[in-house]
C-alpha positions in Angstrom: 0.0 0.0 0.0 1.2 3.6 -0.7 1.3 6.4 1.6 -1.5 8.8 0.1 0.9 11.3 -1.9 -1.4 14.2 0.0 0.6 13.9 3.2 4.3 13.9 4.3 5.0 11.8 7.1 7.6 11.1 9.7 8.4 8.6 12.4 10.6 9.4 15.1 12.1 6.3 17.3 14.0 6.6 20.3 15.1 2.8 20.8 17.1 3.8 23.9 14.4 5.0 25.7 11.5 3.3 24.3 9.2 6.1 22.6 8.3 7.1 19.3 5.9 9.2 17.5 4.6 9.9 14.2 4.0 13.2 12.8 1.8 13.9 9.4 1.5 17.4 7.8 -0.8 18.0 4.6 1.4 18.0 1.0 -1.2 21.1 0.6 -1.9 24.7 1.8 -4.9 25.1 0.0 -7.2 22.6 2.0 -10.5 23.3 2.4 -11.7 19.7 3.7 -8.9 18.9 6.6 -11.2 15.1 6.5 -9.6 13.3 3.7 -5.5 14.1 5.4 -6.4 12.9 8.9 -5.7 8.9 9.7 -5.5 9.3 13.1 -6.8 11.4 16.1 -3.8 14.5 16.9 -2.3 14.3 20.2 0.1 17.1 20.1 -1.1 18.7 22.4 0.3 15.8 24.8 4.0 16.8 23.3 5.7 19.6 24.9 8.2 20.1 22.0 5.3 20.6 19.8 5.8 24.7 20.2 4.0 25.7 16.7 0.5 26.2 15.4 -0.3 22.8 14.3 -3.7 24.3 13.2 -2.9 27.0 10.9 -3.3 25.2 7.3 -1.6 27.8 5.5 2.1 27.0 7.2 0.9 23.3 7.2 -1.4 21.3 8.9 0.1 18.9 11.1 -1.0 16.4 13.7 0.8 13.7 15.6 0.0 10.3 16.5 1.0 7.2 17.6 3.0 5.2 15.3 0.9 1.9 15.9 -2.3 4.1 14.8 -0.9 5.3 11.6 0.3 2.4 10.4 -3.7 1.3 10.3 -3.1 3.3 7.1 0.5 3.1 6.4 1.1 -0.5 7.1 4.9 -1.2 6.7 5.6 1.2 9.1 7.7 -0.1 11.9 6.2 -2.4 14.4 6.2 0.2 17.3 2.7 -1.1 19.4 5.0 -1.6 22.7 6.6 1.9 22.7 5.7 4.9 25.2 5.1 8.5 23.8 8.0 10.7 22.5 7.4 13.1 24.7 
């Protein structure tokens, strides 16, 4: 399966520590319908290092979310069910 090409997104593991996280921002800063970039439910607001406005679209949209819940989309994503939050 393909990522859908109207989204870039990152995961960041720390194996050390156990965490990760996933981050997703729209490949678009014209949306008008956020509903068709969205694949998981944002918890940024859970990330302290998350300092900029993930809301305004035209800098681009971004939410965060677990890695395991991504991959319901993306799904050769790393296996990372048994990690805590990158906080």
């Amino acid at each position: 399966m393909q990522p859908p090409s109207r989204v870039l997104w990152k995961v960041a593991y720390d194996k050390k520590r156990n965490e990760s996280i996933s981050i997703v921002t729209a490949n678009n800063p014209w949306i008008t319908d956020l509903s068709t970039y969205v694949f998981c439910e944002s918890i940024c607001d859970q990330l302290e290092w998350v300092k900029w406005n993930i809301a305004n679209v035209s800098k681009g949209f971004t939410y965060c979310c677990p890695v395991f819940e991504l991959a319901k989309t993306i799904p050769y994503l790393p296996d990372l069910r048994n990690t805590e939050l990158l906080r």
